[in-house]
N, C-alpha and C positions, 0 to 999 in steps of 0.2 A: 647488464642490460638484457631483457628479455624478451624472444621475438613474440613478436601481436602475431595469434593464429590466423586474422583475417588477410594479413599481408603478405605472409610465408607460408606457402601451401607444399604439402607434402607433392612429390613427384606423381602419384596418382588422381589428384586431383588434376595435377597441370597434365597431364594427361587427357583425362577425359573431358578437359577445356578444347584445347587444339581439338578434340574431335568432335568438338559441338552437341555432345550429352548434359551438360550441365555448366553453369554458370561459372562454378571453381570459387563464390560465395557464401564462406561457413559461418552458420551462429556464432555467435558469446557465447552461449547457455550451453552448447555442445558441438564440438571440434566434430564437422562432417555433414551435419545435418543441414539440409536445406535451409535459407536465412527466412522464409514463413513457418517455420516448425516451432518458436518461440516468442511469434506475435500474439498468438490467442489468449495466453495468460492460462490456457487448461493444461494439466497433467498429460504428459504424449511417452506412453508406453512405446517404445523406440518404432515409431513412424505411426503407429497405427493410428485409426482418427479415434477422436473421444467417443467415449459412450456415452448413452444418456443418462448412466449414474453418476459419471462425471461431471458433467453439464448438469445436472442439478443440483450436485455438490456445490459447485462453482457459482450457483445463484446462489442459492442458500448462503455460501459463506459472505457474497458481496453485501445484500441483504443485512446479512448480522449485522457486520462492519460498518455499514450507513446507520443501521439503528444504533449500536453502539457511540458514536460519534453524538450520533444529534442529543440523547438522553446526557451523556456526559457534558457535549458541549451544552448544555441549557440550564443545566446544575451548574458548572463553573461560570455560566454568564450570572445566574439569578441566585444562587448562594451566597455569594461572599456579600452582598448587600442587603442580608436577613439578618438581623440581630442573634439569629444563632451561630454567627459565624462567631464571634466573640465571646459569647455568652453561652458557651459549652461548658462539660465537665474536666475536658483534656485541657485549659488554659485557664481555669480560674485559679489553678495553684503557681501558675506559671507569668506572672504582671509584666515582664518587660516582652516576651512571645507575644502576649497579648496586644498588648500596645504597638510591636510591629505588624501582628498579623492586621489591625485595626485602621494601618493606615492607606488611606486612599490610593497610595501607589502600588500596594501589593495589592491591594482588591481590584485594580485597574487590571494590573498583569494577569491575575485570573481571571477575567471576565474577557479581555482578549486570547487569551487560549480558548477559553470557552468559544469564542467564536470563531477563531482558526480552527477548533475541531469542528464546528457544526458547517464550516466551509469543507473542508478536507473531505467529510462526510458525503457531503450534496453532489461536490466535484465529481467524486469516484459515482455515485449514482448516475451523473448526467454523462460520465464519460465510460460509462460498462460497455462492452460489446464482447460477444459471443466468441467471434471467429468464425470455424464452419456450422450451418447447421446441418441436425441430423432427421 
C-alpha cells in the first residue's frame, strides 16, 4: 500500500500548519507546492508566475487543438458517406475490407467519433481559462 502525499504530510509541513503559515495542502502534480500552483494548466517554473510567452504558448496550443478536432471531427462525420470511402485505391484489391468497411455500422462508428471529436474540440474552447493574468 502506498501512502497518498495529500494525507501523510511530512513533519515540516505539519509544522508550519500548527503555526498557521500555510494550509499543510499539497498538489498531485508536485509534493509541497501550493494546491493553486496546478490549476492554471500553464507551465510553473518552481513558483514563479507565467510569462507572457507562456501564456501565449498556451493559447496557441489550445487553439491548435480546437482546430485540430473540428477539421478531423468533420472529415470523420462527412467521409465515410462519400463514395470515396469505398471506392479508393487501398480496398479495391481487398473485396471482403471493403465490404466491411461499406457497411452502415462501421460508417456510423466513424461519424460518431467524428463528432465526439468536434464535441471534445468545442468543450476545451468553451472551458479554456487562463488562471493569473499578466
Amino acid at each position: 500500500m502506498t501512502a497518498d502525499p495529500r494525507v501523510f504530510q511530512d513533519k515540516a509541513s505539519q509544522e508550519r500548519t500548527s503555526s498557521g503559515t500555510s494550509t499543510g495542502v499539497v498538489s498531485p502534480d508536485r509534493p509541497g507546492a501550493p494546491q493553486g500552483a496546478a490549476e492554471s494548466g500553464l507551465p510553473n517554473r518552481g513558483g514563479a508566475p507565467p510569462t507572457r510567452l507562456d501564456l501565449w504558448l498556451h493559447r496557441l496550443t489550445v487553439l491548435l487543438f480546437v482546430f485540430v478536432c473540428a477539421v478531423v471531427g468533420v472529415l470523420l462525420v462527412i467521409l465515410p458517406w462519400r463514395p470515396e470511402w469505398t471506392d479508393n485505391h487501398l480496398l479495391l484489391t481487398h473485396p471482403a475490407l471493403r465490404a466491411i468497411v461499406a457497411s452502415g455500422f462501421v460508417r456510423g462508428i466513424c461519424s460518431g467519433l467524428g463528432m465526439l471529436d468536434i464535441w471534445v474540440g468545442f468543450w476545451e474552447a468553451i472551458h479554456y481559462h487562463e488562471g493569473e493574468r499578466l
